[in-house]
N, C-alpha and C positions, 0 to 999 in steps of 0.2 A: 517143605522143599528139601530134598535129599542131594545132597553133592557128593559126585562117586568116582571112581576112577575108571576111566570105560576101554574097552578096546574096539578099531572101526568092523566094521562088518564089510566093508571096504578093502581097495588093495590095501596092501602093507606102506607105511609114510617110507619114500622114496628116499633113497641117499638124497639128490638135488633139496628135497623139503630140510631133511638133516642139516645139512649146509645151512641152507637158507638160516635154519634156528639159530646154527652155533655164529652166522654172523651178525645177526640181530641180538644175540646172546652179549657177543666179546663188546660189541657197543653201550652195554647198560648192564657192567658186571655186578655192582653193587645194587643192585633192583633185581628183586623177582618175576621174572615175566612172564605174562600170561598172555598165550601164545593162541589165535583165537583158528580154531581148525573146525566150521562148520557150526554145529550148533553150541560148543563147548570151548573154553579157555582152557586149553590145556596147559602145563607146565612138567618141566625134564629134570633128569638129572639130579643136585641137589637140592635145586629149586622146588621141586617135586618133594623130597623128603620133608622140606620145611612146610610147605603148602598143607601137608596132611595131617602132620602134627599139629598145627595152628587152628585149621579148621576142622578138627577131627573127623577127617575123609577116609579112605581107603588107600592105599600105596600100593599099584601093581607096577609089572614090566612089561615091554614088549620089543619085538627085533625089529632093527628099523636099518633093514637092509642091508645090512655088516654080519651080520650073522649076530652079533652080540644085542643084549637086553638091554635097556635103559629105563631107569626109572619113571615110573608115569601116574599123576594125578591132576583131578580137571574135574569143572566146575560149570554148571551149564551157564548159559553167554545171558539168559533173563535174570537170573539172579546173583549177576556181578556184585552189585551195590548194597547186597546184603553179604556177602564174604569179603569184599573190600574194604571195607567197616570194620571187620574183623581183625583184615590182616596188619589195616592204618592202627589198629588200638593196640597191636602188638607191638608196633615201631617199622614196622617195615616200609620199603620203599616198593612201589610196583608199579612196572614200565608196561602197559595196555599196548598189546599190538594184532590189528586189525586187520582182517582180508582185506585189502585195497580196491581190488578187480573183480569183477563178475566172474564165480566160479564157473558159473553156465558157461560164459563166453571165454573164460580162459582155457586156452590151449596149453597142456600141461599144468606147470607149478603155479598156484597162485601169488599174490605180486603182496607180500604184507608187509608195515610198516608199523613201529611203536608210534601213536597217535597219540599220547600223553602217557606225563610220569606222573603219579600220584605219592606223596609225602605227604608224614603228619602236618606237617607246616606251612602243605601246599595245599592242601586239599578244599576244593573249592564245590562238590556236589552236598547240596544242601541235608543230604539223607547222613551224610557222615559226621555233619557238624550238631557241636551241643550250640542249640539255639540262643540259650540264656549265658553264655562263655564266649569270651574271644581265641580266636583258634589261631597265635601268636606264632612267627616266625622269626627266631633272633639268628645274630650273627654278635660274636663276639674275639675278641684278639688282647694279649697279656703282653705288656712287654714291660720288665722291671716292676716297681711298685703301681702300676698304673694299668687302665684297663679300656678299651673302647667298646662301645654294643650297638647296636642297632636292630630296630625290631618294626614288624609292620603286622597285620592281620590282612591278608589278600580277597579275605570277603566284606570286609567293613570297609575300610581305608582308601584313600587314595594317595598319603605320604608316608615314607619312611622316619620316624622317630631316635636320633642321634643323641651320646652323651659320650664324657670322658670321665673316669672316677676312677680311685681307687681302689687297688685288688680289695684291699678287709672291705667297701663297701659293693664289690659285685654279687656277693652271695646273697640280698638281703633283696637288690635290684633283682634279681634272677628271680629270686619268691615273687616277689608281688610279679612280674611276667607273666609266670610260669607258663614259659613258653611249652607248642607242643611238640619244635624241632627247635636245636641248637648248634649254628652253624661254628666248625670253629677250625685253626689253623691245624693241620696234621702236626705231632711232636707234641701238642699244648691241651691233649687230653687229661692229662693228669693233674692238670694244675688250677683245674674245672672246677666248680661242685654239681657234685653227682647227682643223678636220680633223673639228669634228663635225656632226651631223645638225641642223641649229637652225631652230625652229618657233620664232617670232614673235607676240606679243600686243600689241595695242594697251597703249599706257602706264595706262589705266587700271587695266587688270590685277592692275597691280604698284603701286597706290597704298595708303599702309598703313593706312587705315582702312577702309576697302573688302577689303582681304585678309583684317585683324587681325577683323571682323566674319563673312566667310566661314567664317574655322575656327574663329568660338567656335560660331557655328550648327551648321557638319558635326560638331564634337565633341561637343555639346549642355554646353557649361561656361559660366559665366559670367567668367572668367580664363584668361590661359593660362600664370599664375604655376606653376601646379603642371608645367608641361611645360618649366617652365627657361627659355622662353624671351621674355619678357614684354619683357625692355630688349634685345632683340635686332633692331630694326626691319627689317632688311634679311633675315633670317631669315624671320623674318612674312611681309615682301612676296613673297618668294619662294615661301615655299608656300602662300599664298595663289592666287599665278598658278597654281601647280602643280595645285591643284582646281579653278579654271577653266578649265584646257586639259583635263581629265579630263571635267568635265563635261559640253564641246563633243563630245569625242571617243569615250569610253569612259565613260559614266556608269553602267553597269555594276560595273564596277572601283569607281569613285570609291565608293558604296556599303560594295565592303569594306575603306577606309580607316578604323580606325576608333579610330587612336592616332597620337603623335605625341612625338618622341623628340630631344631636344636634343646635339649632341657636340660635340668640343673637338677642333681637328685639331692640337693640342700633346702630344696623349697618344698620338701615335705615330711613328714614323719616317717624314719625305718622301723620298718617292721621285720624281721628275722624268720628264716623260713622256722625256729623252733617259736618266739612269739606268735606269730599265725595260727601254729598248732596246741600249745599250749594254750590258749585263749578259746580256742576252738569257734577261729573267723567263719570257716567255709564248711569245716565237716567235726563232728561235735560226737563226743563218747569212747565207750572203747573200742568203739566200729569201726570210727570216723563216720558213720551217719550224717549225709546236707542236712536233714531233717530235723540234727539236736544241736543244729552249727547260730552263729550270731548272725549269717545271712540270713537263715530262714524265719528269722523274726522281722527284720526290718525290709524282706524285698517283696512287697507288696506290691510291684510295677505291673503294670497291665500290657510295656511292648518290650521286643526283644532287645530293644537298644536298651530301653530305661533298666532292664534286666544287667547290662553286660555295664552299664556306668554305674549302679549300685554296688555290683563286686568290685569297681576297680576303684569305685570311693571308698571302700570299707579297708581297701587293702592298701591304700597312702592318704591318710588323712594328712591335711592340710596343718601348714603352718605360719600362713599369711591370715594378719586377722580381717584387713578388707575383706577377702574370699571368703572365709568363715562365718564372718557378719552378714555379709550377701547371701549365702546361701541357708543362713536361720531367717533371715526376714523373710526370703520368698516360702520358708517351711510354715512361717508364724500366718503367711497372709493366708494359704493355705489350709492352714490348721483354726484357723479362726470363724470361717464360714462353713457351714458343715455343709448345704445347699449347694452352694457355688462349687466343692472340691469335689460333690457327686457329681454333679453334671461335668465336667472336666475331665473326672476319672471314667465316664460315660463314652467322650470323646476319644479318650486316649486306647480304650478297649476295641476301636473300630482302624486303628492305623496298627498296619503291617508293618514284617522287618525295612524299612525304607533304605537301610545301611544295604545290605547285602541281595535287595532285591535290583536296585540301579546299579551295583555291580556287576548282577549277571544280567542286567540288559547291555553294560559297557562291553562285557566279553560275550556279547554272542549266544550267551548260553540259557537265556530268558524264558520260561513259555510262554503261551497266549495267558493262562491264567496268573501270571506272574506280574507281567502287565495291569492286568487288570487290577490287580488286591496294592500296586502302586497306585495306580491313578485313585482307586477308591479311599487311599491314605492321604494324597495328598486333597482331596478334597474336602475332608477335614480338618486343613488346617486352617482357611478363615473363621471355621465358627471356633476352633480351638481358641485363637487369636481375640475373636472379641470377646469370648467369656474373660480372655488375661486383663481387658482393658473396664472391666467394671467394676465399678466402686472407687470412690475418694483416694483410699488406699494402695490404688491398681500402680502407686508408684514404686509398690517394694517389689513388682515384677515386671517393671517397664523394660529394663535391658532385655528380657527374654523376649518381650514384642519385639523390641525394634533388633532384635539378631533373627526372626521366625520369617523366612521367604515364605513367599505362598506355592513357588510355582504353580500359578494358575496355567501359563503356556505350555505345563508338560501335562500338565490335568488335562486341559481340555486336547492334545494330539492326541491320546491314547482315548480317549471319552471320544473322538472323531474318524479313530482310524481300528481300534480293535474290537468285537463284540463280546456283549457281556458272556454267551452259552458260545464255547465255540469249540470246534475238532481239533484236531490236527491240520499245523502249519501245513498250506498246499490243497488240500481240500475244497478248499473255496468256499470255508465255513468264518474264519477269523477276520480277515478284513472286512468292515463293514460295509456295505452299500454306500455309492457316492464320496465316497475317500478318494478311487481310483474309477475314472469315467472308461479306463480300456480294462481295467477289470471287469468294470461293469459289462461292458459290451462281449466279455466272454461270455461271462455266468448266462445272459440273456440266449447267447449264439447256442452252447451248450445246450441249456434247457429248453430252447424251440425244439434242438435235435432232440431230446430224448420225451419232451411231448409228442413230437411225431411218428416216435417210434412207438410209444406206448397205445396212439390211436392203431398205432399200424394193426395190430391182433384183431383186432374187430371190424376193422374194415377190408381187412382180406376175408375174415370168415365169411363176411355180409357179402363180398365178390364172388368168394369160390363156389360157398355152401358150403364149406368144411368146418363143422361145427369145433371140431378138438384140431384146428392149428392152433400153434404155441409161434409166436415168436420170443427169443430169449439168446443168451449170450455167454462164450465162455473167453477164456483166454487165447485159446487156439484158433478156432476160427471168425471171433469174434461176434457178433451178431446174426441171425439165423432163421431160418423158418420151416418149423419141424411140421409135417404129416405125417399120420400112421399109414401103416401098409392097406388099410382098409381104404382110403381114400385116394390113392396114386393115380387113378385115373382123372381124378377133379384137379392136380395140380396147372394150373394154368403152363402155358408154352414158353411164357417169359422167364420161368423158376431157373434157377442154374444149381445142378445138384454138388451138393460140397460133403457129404459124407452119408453114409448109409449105417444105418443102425440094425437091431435085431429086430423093430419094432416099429422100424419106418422108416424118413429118410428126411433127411436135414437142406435147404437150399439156400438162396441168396437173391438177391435180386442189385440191378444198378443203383437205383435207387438208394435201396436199403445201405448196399457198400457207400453212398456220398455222404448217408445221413451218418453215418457209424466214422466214415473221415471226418465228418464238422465237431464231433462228439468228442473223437481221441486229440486232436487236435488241439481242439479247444481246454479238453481237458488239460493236455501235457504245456502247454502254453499259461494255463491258469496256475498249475502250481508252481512254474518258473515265478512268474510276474508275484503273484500272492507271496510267494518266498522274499524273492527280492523285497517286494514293499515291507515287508514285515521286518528283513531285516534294517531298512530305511529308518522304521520307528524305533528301531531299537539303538540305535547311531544317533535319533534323534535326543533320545530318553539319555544315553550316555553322555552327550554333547552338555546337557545341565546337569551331571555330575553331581559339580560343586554348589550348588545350588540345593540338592536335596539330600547332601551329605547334611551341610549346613542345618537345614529343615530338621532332619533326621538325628543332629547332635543337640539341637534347642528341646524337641519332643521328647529328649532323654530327658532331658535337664528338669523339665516342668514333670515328667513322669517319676523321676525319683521322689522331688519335693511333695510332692502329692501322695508317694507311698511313705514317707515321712511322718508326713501330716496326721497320714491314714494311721499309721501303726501309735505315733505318740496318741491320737484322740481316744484307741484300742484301749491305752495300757497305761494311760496316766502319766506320759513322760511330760516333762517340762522343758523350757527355753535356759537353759546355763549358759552362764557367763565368762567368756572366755579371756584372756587377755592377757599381757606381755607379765605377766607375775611369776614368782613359782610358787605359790600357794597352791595348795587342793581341799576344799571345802564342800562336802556333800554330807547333805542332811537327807539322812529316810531314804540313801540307796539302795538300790536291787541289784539282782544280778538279771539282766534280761531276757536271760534262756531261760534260767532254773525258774522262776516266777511261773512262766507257761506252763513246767510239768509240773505245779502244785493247784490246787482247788482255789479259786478267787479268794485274796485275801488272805490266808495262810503265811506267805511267804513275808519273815521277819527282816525290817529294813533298817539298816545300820547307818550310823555317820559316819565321815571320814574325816580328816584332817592333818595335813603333811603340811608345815610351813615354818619358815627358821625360827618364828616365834614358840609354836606350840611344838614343834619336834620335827626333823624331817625323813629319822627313822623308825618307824612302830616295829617296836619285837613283841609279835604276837604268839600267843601260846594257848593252849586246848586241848580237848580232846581229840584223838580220832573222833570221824563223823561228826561234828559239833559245828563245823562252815568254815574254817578257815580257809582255806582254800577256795570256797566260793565266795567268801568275802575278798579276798587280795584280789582275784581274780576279776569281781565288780566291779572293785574301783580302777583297772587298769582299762574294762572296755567303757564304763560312763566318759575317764577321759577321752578316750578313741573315738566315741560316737561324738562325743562334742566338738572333736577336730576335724569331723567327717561333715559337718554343718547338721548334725542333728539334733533333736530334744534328745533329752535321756532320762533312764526310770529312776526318780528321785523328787523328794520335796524341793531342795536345789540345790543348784550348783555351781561353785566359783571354779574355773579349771585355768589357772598358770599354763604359757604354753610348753609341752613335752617333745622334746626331739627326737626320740627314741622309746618305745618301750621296751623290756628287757626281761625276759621270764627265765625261771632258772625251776622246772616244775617237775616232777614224777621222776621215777625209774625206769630207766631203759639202757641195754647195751645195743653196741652197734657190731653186729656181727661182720659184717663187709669190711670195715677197716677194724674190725680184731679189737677194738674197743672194749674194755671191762664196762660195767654200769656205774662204777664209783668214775672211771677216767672220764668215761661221756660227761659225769654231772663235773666234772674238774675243770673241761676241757669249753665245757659253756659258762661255767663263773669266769673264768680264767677271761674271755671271750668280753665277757660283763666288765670286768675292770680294768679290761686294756682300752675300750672302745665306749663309756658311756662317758657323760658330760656332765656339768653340773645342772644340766635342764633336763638332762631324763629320770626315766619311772620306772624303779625296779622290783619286780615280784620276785620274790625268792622263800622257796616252799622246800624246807628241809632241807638244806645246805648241809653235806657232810653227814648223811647218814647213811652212805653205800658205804661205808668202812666202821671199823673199829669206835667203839662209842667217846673214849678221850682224843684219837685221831679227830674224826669227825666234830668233835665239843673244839676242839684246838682251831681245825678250820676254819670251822661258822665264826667263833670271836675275833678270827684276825680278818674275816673277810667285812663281818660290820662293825668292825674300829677302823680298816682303811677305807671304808667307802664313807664312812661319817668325819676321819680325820686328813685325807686326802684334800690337798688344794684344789684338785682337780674335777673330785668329785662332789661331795657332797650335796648331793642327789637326794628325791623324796623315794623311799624306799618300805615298802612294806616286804616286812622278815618273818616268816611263819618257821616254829620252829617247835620240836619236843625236848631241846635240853635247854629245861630251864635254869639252871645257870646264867642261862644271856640275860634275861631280867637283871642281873647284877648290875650290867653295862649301864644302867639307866642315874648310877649310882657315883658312876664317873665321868661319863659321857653328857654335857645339858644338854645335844638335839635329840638324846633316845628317850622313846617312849614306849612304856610296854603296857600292853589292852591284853585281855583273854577273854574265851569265850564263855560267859555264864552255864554253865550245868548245876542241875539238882542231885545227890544223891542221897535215896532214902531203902533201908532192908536190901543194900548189893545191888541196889536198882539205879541206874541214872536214866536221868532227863535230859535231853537238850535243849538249850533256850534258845541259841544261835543269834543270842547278842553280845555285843562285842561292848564291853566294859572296861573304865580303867584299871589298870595292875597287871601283878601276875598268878599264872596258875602254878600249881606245884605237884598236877597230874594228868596222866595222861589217857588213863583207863581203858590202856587196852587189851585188859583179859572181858570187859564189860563189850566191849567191839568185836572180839572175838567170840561170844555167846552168842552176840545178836547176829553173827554171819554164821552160824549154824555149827560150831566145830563142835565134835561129839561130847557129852558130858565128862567122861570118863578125862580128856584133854584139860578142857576148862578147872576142873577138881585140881587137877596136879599143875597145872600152871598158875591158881590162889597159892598151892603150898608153894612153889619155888618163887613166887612173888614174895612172901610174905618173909620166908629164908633170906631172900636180898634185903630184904627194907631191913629183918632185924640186926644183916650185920652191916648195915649205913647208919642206922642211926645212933646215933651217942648214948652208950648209957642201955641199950637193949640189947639183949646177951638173940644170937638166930636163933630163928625157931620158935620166937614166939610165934602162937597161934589167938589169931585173933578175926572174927567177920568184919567186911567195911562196914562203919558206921555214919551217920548223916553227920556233915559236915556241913562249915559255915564259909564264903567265901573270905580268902586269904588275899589280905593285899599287903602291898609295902608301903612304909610308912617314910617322912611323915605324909599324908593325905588329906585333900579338901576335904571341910564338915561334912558334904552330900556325900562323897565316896566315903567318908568311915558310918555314915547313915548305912550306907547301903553290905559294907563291910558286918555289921551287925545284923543285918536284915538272920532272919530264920528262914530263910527259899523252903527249905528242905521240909517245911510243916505245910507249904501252899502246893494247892496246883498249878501244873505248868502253867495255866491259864490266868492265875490269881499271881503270880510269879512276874507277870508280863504286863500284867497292868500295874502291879507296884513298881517295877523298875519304869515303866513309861511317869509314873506320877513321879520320881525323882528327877526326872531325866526333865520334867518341867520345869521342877523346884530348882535346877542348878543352871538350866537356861534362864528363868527367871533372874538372877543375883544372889539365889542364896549360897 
């Protein structure tokens, strides 16, 4: 499908047309409007310049009766929804406006009207939405250190969700959102964070008795005490503006709002739009690839719901242990019966989006097969239902029976009123037989007419002798009865001639005209009636709502647990223990992306241990390439999935509960605020120690090494001596780092403790073992990093010499410039050290294979869980 820019072959668009645009224009200045002129949306002016860049169309001009050119590009009128899609993924707003009036029957100008605005935020055509993602509508307002939001999804939802918090915690709220429009006060752009889609209201908008008036109206209450959020002013304001941009926009939608729900962002764990990323929750690599992300391991869900409550559990895990417990039990009942979770998961592959199909039966905008793939959804909810209720055990997922409506009464109107194979509304193909008994009486009235007419051919032929009469029918003169010129003399006396051909002559008769009125009649009568009815069920289908939102939010519930289930029974994850501690105890963890890209079995599993007894800062050290970073990183998402109610990849696991996690990871500047890459990594510790707790979890991956090497050395040691000597903080904290030096800290500091990562190195060669060991390292080998990423020989060579020039003028006693090859070494620990660690301290790695390597450190690693 080619989109072009055309000119009419037509008169020239009239001054009056002109007009008409620029005052349909000054009504929807900030939307680009696509202005619909015959077979094509066309668009003017600026709007036109933007249209064609975006879509990469063609940009002409033409005179439009002023003598002067205007710019013009247009888009044919079938293939909206596919450049609509387009223009919504750019950020744009776009006001659709429709020929109103019958061009045939209008006299002069056609009569047009914008028929909807379409916004990221708004957008409610099912071709534009990510199926597996909520397509989020927020509004928010600043006032001082404080902040209000309100956010809804107009295909899912039928309430507005309200909060009041703190500006430092709107940006963390905004992430997990991550709305697709952000509605906010004019003046109060700046004081945002960036990256999102943001639609602007006049300050009245958001004034609070003007808002606080708006939702007691739309909700029909006289308080909004009962919705929790009465002393919440900035809450109010916010979703107040939230129904006035709906209103402007999508008043449709605004309609099926028709509740309103207060929350507390204390009652869950923050996640930071850079924690997300660095974790690599949703898109994973240096792509951002879904594919290499934490979702794409655990969202095994088989519906669109269970799809869109999997991201938004992964993206605020819990911090209530009830709800944590609750939802590992119903993983474990799950996870426990491998029969029982297929059949279940059998079920749950046969129900449709149920969220956002009853919303477009609410709004009108349903089709016949829309209907249907609901009614066929909800009909598998009784057997859904009783498979929950088998077995002894069916207690650790009772709350999900008794929260699962059946609606049988919406199943069986749509099982009653629409058919399974059906046309287009109006046709007289969708409603079923016996639904409607004067429908019925059409269809019957109709189809006698056009069996009678169909006898008619052959029983005139059989009358006249005219072997080649045709009866048949056009728009013009409707039904007909054509003889050739060779027969004119056989036309019977009654014919009444209605047009003459080359090749004959076309007639009519009384009769035939009654039967062709009971026909058109009946016709034009059937698709009123069939319209109306259909709209009836769809009023009826909206009217239970709540009822199959309800349905629709339990069917998530039991589908997440179930992809839960599915993914631990995959991969070996286990049930961890979660609880009001701040201990972190994992034995034989993973990391549970990287695992996937290695060959079964392969992937080497470490323990963890953060707790004011054993230490609650690990300063880890290693090589490049050696896992640290996929180790710090393991242990931050096992806690995650644990708070998420899920297993996780480990022999086990005790998880203290975490309020926060905190990642401080890679290199990057920020070009848009002018940001250096040392200020960005400044500018996120900085971030870390104004704002963590003593119950959060900190990763921090090279602190201070976007600058100068004693700057940065300076850094890293005052940032883990205040997070370890802070009253405030004292937080479990895993520290990866290359200056080792910090190892020192462990010497004056009793909660630091320092592990590094085992490597072999034998003839200039290292090994990775990617086990994490007590002590520290006292290298980092990365001219051995740099070979293995291919830098040309001739580099490598002279960076051993300038290596080897540094070391000899640091060391004590070695005049530079000795030359010397690396030789096999033995692991370096600090003393004094338990017997097993100086066991292992003398171990010779360097003479084993990596493989002979990995089973003597596991035979230690017994002997000192054992007592020795």
């Amino acid at each position: 499908m080619v989109a072009h820019s055309r000119c009419y072959n037509g008169p020239a668009m009239t001054t009056p047309a002109r007009r008409q645009y620029l005052r349909i224009k000054q009504q929807h200045p900030d939307a680009l409007l696509l202005f619909r002129m015959g077979d094509f949306y066309e668009t003017f002016d600026e709007d036109a310049k933007i249209v064609a860049q975006e879509l990469d169309i063609a940009l002409t001009s033409r005179e439009m009766g002023s003598g002067q050119r205007f710019p013009l590009a247009g888009i044919p009128y079938h293939a909206l929804d596919t450049y609509l899609a387009r223009l919504i993924k750019g950020g744009h707003k776009v006001a659709i406006c429709e020929q109103i009036s019958d061009p045939a029957a209008s006299k002069g100008l056609v009569d047009r009207a914008v028929v909807r605005v379409v916004t990221p935020g708004t957008v409610v055509e099912p071709s534009l939405l990510e199926e597996r993602a909520n397509n989020y509508l927020a509004a928010v307002v600043i006032e001082g250190e404080e902040a209000g939001v309100a956010y809804t999804d107009v295909t899912t939802s039928n309430v507005v969700s309200v909060t009041q918090l703190t500006v430092a915690s709107l940006a963390p709220e905004l992430a997990r959102l991550s709305p697709a429009e952000l509605v906010a006060p004019k003046g109060q752009e700046g004081a945002l964070p960036q990256g999102y889609r943001l639609a602007t209201l006049e300050q009245g908008a958001f004034r609070l008795e003007a808002a606080r008036q708006l939702l007691l109206e739309h909700l029909g209450v006289a308080t909004l005490e009962g919705y929790g959020c009465e002393q919440l002013p900035l809450a109010i304001r916010a979703a107040g503006a939230l129904l006035t941009y709906l209103a402007d926009n999508q008043r449709e939608a605004l309609a099926r709002l028709t509740g309103l729900t207060t929350y507390d962002v204390s009652g869950t764990m923050v996640l930071d739009a850079q924690a997300r990323r660095n974790l690599e929750l949703f898109q994973g690599g240096r792509w951002g690839n879904p594919d290499h992300s934490l979702l794409s391991v655990l969202d095994l869900t088989k519906t669109p719901m269970g799809a869109r409550m999997i991201r938004r559990w992964l993206g605020q895990p819990l911090l209530d242990l009830a709800t944590i417990h609750q939802r590992q039990e119903a993983v474990a009942w799950l996870h426990q019966d491998v029969r029982r979770r297929g059949r279940i998961v059998q079920t749950l592959g046969r129900i449709s989006d149920l969220e956002r199909l009853v919303n477009r039966a609410r709004g009108g905008t349903a089709t016949p097969r829309d209907l249907v793939a609901l009614r066929r959804s909800l009909e598998a909810l009784p057997e859904l239902q009783a498979m929950l209720q088998q077995g002894d055990d069916a207690m650790a997922v009772g709350w999900l029976v008794r929260r699962l409506p059946l609606c049988q009464d919406t199943a069986a109107l749509v099982s009653q009123a629409i058919e399974d194979d059906q046309g287009l509304v109006g046709e007289g193909t969708v409603v079923r037989p016996g639904f409607s008994p004067e429908l019925d009486e059409l269809r019957l009235a109709a189809r006698n007419a056009k069996e009678y007419i169909a006898r008619l051919e052959g029983q005139e032929r059989d009358r006249t002798g005219i072997k080649n009469l045709k009866v048949g029918y056009n728009r013009v003169f409707g039904y007909y009865i054509e003889v050739s010129n060779a027969n004119q003399s056989r036309v019977p006396q009654e014919y009444q001639r209605r047009q003459t051909l080359t090749n004959g002559e076309r007639f009519i008769t009384p009769e035939l005209k009654e039967y062709e009125s009971l026909i058109l009649s009946a016709r034009e009568r059937l698709e009123e009636l069939e319209a109306s009815l259909y709209q009836q069920v769809c009023r009826q289908v909206g009217d239970a709502a709540t009822q199959v939102l309800l349905a629709a939010e339990t069917v998530a519930h039991i589908d997440v647990f179930a992809a839960l289930a599915e993914v631990a029974n995959r991969h070996g994850y286990v049930r961890p223990q979660v609880n009001d501690g701040v201990s972190i105890e994992i034995v034989d963890g993973r990391h549970p992306v990287v695992e996937r890209t290695l060959p079964p079995g392969t992937f080497v599993p470490n323990d963890a241990k953060l707790s004011q007894e054993e230490g609650h800062l690990v300063v880890l050290t290693g090589p490049n390439m050696a896992g640290k970073s996929t180790y710090i990183r393991q242990v931050a998402l096992i806690v995650l999935m644990a708070q998420m109610g899920s297993f996780v990849p480990a022999r086990s696991a005790t998880i203290g509960l975490v309020d926060r996690i905190f990642t401080r990871v890679g290199l990057q500047d920020d070009l848009a605020t002018g940001q250096s890459t040392f200020m960005v990594e400044m500018v996120e510790t900085a971030n870390i120690l104004n704002n963590a707790s003593s119950r959060s979890l900190l990763i921090l991956d090279e602190i201070g090494r976007g600058t100068s090497t004693y700057d940065g050395l300076s850094i890293a040691q005052a940032v883990a001596e205040h997070i370890h000597n802070s009253p405030r903080l004292g937080c479990r904290t895993l520290f990866a780092t290359h200056y080792h030096e910090l190892t020192e800290l462990a010497k004056t500091l009793p909660r630091v403790r320092n592990y590094n990562v085992l490597v072999t190195e034998e003839d200039g060669n290292v090994a990775f073992l990617h086990r994490i060991v007590p002590g520290g390292a006292d290298r980092s080998y990365g001219v051995h990093v740099a070979q293995l990423a291919g830098l040309p020989r001739e580099v490598i060579h002279r960076a051993w010499e300038v290596l080897r020039e540094l070391e000899g003028v640091r060391r004590d006693g070695a005049p530079p410039g000795r030359r010397h090859r690396p030789q096999s070494k033995q692991l370096e620990l600090l003393s004094p050290v338990p017997p097993v660690v100086q066991e292992l301290a003398e171990m010779d790695i360097t003479a084993m294979t990596p493989m002979e390597a990995i089973n003597a450190l596991y035979a230690l690693q017994r002997k000192a869980k054992g007592g020795a």
